[in-house]
Every structure is written in structure tokens, then in C-alpha cells.
Short mmCIF file of the C-alpha atoms (twelve columns), coordinates in Angstrom:
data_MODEL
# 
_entry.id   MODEL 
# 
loop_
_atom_site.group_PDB 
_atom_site.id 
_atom_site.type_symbol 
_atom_site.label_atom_id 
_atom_site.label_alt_id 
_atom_site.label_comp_id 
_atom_site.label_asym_id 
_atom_site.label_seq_id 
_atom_site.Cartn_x 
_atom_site.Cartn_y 
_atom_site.Cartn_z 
_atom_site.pdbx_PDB_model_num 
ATOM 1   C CA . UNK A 1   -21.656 10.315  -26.542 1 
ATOM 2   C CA . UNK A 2   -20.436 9.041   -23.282 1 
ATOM 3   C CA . UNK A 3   -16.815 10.729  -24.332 1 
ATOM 4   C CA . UNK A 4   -18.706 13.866  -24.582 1 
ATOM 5   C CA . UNK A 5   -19.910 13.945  -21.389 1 
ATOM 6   C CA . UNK A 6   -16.986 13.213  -19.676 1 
ATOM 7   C CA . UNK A 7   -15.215 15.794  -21.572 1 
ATOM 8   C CA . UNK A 8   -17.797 18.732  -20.429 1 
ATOM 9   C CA . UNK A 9   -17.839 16.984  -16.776 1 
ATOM 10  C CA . UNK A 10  -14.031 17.610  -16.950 1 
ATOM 11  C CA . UNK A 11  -14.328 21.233  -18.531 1 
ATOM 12  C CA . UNK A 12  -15.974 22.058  -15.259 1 
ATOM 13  C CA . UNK A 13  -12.134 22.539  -13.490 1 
ATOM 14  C CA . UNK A 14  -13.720 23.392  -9.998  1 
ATOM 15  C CA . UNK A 15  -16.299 21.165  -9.478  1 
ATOM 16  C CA . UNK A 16  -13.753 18.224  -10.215 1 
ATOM 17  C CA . UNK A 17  -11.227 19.859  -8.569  1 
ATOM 18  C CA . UNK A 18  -12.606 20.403  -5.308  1 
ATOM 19  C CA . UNK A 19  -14.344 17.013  -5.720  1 
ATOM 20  C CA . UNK A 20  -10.587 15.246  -5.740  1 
ATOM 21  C CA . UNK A 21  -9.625  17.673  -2.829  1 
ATOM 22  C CA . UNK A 22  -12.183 16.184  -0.948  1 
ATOM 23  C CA . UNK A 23  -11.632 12.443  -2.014  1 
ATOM 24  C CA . UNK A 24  -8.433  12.704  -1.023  1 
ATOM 25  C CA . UNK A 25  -9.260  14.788  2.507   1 
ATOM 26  C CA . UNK A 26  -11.327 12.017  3.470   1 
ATOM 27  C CA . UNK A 27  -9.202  9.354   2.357   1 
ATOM 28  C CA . UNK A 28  -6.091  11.003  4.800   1 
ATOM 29  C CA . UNK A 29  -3.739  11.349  1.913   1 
ATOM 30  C CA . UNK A 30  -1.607  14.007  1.297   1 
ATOM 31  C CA . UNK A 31  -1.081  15.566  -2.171  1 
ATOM 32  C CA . UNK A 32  2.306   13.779  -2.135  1 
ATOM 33  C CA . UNK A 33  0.510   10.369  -1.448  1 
ATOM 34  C CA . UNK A 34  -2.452  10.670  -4.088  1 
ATOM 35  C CA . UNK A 35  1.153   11.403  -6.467  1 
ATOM 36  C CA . UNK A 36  2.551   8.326   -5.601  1 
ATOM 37  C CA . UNK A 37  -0.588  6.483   -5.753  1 
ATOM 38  C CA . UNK A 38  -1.905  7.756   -9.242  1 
ATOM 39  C CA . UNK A 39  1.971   9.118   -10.610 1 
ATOM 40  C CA . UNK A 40  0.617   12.830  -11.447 1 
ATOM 41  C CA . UNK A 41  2.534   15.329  -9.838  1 
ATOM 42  C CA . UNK A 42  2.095   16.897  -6.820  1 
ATOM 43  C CA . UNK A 43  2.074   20.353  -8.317  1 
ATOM 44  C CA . UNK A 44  -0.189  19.320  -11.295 1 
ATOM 45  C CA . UNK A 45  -2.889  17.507  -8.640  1 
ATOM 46  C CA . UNK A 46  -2.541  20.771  -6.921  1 
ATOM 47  C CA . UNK A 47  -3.594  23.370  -9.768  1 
ATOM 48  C CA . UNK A 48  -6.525  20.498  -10.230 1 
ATOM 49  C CA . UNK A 49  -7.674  20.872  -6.867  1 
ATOM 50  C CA . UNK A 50  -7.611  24.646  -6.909  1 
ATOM 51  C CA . UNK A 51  -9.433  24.702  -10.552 1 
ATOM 52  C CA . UNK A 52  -6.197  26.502  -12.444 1 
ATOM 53  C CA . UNK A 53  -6.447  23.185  -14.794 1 
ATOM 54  C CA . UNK A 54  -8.727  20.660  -16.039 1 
ATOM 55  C CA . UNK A 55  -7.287  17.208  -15.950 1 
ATOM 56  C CA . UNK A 56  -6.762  15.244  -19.446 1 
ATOM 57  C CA . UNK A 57  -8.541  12.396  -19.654 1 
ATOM 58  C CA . UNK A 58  -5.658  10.858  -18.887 1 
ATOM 59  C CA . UNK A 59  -4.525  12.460  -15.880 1 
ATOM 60  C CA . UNK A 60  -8.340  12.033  -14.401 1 
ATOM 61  C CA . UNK A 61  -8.518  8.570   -14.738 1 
ATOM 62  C CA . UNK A 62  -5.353  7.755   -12.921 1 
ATOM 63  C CA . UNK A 63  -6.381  10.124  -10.391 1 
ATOM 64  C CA . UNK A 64  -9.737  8.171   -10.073 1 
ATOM 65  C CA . UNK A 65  -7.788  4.604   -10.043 1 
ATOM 66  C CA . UNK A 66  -5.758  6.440   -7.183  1 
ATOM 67  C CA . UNK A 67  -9.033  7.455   -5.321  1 
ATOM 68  C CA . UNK A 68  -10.070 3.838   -5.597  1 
ATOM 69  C CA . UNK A 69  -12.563 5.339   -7.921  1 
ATOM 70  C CA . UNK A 70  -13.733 4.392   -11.842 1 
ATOM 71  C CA . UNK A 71  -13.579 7.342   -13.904 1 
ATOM 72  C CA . UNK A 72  -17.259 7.755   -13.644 1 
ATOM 73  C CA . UNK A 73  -17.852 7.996   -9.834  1 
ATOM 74  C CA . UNK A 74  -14.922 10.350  -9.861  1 
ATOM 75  C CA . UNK A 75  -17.399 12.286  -12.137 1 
ATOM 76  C CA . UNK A 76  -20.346 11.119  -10.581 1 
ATOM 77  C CA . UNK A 77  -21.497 10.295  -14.092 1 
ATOM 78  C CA . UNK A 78  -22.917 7.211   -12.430 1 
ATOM 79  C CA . UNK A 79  -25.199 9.571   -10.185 1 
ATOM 80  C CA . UNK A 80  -28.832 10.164  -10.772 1 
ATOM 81  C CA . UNK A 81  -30.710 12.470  -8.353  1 
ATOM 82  C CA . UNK A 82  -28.013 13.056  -5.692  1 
ATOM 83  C CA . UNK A 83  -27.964 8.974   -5.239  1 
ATOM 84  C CA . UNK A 84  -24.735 7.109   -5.409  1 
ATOM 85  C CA . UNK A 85  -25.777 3.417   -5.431  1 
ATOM 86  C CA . UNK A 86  -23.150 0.938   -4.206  1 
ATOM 87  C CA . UNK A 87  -23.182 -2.039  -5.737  1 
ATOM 88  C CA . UNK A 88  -21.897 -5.629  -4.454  1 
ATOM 89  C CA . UNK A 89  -19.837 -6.479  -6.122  1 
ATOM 90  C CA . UNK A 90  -17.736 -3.441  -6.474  1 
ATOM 91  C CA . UNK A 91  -17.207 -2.200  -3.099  1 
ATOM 92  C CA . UNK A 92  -14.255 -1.563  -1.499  1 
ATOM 93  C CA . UNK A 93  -12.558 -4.645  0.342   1 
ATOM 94  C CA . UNK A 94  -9.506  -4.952  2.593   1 
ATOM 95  C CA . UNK A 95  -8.185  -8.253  4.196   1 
ATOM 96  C CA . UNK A 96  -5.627  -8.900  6.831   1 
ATOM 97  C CA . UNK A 97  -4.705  -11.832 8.500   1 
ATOM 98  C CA . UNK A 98  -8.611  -12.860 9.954   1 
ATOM 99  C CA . UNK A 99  -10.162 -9.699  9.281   1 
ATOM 100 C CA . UNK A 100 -12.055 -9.022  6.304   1 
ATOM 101 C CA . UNK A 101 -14.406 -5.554  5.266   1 
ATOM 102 C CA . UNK A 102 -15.577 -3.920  2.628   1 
ATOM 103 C CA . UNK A 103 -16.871 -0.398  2.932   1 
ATOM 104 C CA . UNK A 104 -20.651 0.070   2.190   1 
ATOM 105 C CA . UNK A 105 -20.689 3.152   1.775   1 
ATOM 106 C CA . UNK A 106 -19.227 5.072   -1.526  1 
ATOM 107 C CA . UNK A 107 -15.995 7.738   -0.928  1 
ATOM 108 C CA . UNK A 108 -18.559 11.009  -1.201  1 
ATOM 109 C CA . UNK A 109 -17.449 14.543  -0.974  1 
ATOM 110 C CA . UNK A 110 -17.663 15.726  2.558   1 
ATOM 111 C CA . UNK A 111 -19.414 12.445  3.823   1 
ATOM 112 C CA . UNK A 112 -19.148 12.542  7.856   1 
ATOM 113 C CA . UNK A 113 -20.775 9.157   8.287   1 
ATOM 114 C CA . UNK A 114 -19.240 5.719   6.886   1 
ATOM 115 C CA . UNK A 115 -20.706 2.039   7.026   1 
ATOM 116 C CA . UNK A 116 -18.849 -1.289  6.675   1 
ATOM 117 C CA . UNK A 117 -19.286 -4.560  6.837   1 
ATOM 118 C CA . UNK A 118 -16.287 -6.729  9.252   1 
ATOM 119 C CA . UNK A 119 -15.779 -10.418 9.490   1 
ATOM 120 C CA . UNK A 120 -13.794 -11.993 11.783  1 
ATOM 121 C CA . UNK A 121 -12.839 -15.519 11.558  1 
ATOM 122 C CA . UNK A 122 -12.385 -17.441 14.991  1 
ATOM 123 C CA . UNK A 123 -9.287  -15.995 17.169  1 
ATOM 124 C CA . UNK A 124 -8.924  -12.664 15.074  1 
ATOM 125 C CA . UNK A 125 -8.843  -9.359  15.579  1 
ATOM 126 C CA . UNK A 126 -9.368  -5.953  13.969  1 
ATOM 127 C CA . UNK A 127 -6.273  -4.728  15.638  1 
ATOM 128 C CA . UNK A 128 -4.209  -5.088  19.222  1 
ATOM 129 C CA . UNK A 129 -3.689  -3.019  22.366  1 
ATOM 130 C CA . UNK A 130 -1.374  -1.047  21.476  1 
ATOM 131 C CA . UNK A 131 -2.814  0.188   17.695  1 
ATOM 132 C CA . UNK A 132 -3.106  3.960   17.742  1 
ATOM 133 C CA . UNK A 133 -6.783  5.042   17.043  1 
ATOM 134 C CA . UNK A 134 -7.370  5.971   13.420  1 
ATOM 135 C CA . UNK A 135 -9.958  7.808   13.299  1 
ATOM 136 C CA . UNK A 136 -10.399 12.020  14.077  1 
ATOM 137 C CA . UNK A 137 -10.964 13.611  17.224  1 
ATOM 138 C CA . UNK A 138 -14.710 13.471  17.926  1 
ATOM 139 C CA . UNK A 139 -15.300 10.831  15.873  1 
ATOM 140 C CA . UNK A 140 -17.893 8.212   17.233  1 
ATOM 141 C CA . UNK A 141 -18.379 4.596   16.294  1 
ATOM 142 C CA . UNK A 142 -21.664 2.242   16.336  1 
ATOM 143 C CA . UNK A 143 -21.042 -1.347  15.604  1 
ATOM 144 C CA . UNK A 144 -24.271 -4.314  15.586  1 
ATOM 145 C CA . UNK A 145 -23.204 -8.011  16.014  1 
ATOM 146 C CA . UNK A 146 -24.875 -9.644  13.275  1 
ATOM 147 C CA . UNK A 147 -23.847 -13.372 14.052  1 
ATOM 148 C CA . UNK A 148 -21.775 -14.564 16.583  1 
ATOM 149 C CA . UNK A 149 -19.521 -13.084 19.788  1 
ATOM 150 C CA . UNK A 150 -17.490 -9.838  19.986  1 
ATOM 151 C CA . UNK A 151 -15.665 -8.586  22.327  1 
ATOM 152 C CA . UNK A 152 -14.927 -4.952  21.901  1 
ATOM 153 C CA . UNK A 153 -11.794 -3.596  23.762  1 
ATOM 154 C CA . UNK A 154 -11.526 0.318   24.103  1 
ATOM 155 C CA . UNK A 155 -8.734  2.236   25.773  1 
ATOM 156 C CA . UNK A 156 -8.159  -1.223  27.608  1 
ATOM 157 C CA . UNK A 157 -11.685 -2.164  28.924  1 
ATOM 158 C CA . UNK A 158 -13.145 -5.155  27.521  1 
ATOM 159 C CA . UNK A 159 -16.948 -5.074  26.651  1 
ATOM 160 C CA . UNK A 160 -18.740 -8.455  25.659  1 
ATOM 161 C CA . UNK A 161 -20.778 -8.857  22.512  1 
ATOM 162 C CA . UNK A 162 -23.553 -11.632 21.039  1 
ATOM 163 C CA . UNK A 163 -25.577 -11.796 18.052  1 
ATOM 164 C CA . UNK A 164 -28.057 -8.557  18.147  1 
ATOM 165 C CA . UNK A 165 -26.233 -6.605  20.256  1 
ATOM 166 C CA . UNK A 166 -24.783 -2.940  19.572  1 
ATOM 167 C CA . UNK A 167 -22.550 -0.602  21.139  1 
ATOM 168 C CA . UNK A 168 -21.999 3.011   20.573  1 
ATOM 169 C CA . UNK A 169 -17.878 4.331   22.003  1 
ATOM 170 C CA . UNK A 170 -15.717 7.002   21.026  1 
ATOM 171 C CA . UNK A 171 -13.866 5.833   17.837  1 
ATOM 172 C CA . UNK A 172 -10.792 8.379   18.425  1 
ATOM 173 C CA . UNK A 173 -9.716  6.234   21.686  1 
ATOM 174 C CA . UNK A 174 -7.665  3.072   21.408  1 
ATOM 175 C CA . UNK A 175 -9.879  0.209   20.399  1 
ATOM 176 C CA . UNK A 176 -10.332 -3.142  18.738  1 
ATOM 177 C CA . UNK A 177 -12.498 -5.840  18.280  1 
ATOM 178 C CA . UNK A 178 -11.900 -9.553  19.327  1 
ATOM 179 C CA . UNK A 179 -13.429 -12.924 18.013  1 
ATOM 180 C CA . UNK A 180 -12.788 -14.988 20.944  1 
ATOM 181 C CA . UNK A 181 -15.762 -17.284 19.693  1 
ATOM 182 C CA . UNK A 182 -15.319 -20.804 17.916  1 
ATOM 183 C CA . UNK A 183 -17.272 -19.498 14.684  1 
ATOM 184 C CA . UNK A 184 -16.472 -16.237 12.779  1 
ATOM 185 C CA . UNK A 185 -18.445 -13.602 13.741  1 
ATOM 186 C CA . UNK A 186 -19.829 -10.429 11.410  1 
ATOM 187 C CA . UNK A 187 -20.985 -6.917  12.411  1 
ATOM 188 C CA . UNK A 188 -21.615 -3.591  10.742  1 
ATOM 189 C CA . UNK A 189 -20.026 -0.342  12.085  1 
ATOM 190 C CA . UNK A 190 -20.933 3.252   11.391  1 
ATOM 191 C CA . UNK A 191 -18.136 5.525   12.084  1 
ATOM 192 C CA . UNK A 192 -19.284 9.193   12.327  1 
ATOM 193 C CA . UNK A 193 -17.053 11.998  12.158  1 
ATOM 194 C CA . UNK A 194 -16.834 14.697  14.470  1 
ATOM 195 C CA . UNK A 195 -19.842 14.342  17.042  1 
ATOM 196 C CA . UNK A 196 -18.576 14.181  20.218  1 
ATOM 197 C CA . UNK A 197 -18.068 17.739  22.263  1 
ATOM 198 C CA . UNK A 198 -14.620 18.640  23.203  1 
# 
């Protein structure tokens, strides 16, 4: 049964391809990086996104494990009623050095809002000074201190942070956050894309 479905989700060639085009759009990859990532060609993840092929089941899972994806949110099998439920203790987590976050917020086709959740142990940072900004012009950034002190530093100006505070900044100028605090210190951001005028 559950092969069935996946194999009539996958007979729909556009839907799924212009889902992966947009995965991978909002993931910055190129179609040479989601080919190194998943090892499909470039050419083959190409005629996907256009809809000139439906992937194997094969080729669609590795594209999914390249996505970050299972198989079934690639399909959105996992989708009831236009709701994509995130669950705990499958989410999305990246570590370096202090800094830990895991993305709340499931990789949807053309999502312009994303939510994560950042710790930062004593003395760490989410990046230095001179870290180019990552995300797109326009792009604006709200982040809520949920325990302890944060000190947010954008294009060089240093803004002070305690527990229940927020701040709302332009997320395409140089910034970064700072525990400067004794404890670690946690706070959610929601990066929007695209808001601000030009």
C-alpha cells in the first residue's frame, strides 16, 4: 500500500519536480551541489526539476537524504491538510564549537519565514566580525532571549540582551550573537525573507 502511494506521488513528475527545485532554492544549493550531495547527476536532477522525468525510487530517495529530507516529506506523504508537523526529535541540528540549533521549522516549498532554536554555551558565539551575512537582501531577523544574556553585534554595533528581551535588525547586514554571560544562554530567531524595502 504505502509503495503504491509513493509510486503515484512520484508519477506526478511536476509536482515533485518543482517541489525539489524549490528544496534546493531555499536550501542555496546549486544543481551541481544537490549532485554531490545525493550522487544523481546534474543533468538527470535537472530533467526532474523541469518534469521531463519521474525519479526511480531510487533516485528520489537519495535526492530526499540530500535535501535533509525522508522520502516521505520529500513527498509530503507525511502531510495531512496542508500541515507539516515537526517533530522533536527529528529536526534539523547543527553544532559548532559553542553553538548549537536545530531548525523548527520544516524545509517547505517557497517558505519565506524560518524559526530556530540557538544555544550558546558561556563565551560563544554564532559567528565573528568579520563573517559575511548569509542571509538575502531584504531579509529581516527577530530573535527572543529565552534564558540568559545576549549580546547581539550588527554591522559592528553591539546591542545588549537579558532573558525576555527581543530585537528585530536587518539579517542581510553583518551580524552575530555573543554569550558574554557565565551560563549558556538560549533564544529563538525568525528569519524572514525579503521584507525590507530597497
Amino acid at each position: 500500500m504505502a509503495t503504491t502511494m509513493i509510486e503515484r506521488e512520484l508519477g506526478g513528475a511536476p509536482a515533485v519536480g518543482r517541489r525539489v527545485k524549490a528544496l534546493r532554492e531555499a536550501m542555496g544549493l546549486s544543481l551541481r551541489d544537490l549532485a554531490e550531495r545525493t550522487g544523481v547527476s546534474a543533468p538527470m536532477l535537472s530533467q526532474v526539476e523541469r518534469g521531463e522525468t519521474s525519479p526511480t525510487l531510487a533516485v528520489a530517495a537519495k535526492i530526499a537524504a540530500g535535501l535533509e529530507l525522508t522520502l516521505s516529506q520529500l513527498l509530503r506523504l507525511d502531510e495531512g491538510e496542508h500541515v507539516a508537523v515537526s517533530r522533536a526529535g527529528r529536526r534539523r541540528r547543527y553544532e559548532r564549537g559553542g553553538h548549537r540549533f536545530e531548525e523548527l521549522t520544516p524545509p517547505l516549498p517557497g517558505q519565506r519565514a524560518d524559526v530556530s532554536l540557538h544555544t550558546l554555551t558561556a563565551g560563544a558565539t554564532t559567528g565573528g566580525p568579520g563573517d559575511p551575512p548569509i542571509h538575502e537582501p531584504g531579509s529581516r531577523e527577530t530573535a527572543v532571549v529565552l534564558t540568559g544574556v545576549l549580546a547581539l553585534v550588527v554591522d559592528g554595533t553591539r546591542h545588549e540582551l537579558r532573558t525576555g528581551d527581543s530585537v528585530t535588525f536587518d539579517a542581510d547586514l553583518p551580524h552575530h550573537f555573543e554569550n558574554d554571560g557565565e551560563e549558556q544562554s538560549r533564544f529563538l530567531a525568525v528569519i524572514a525573507a525579503g521584507l525590507r524595502r530597497s
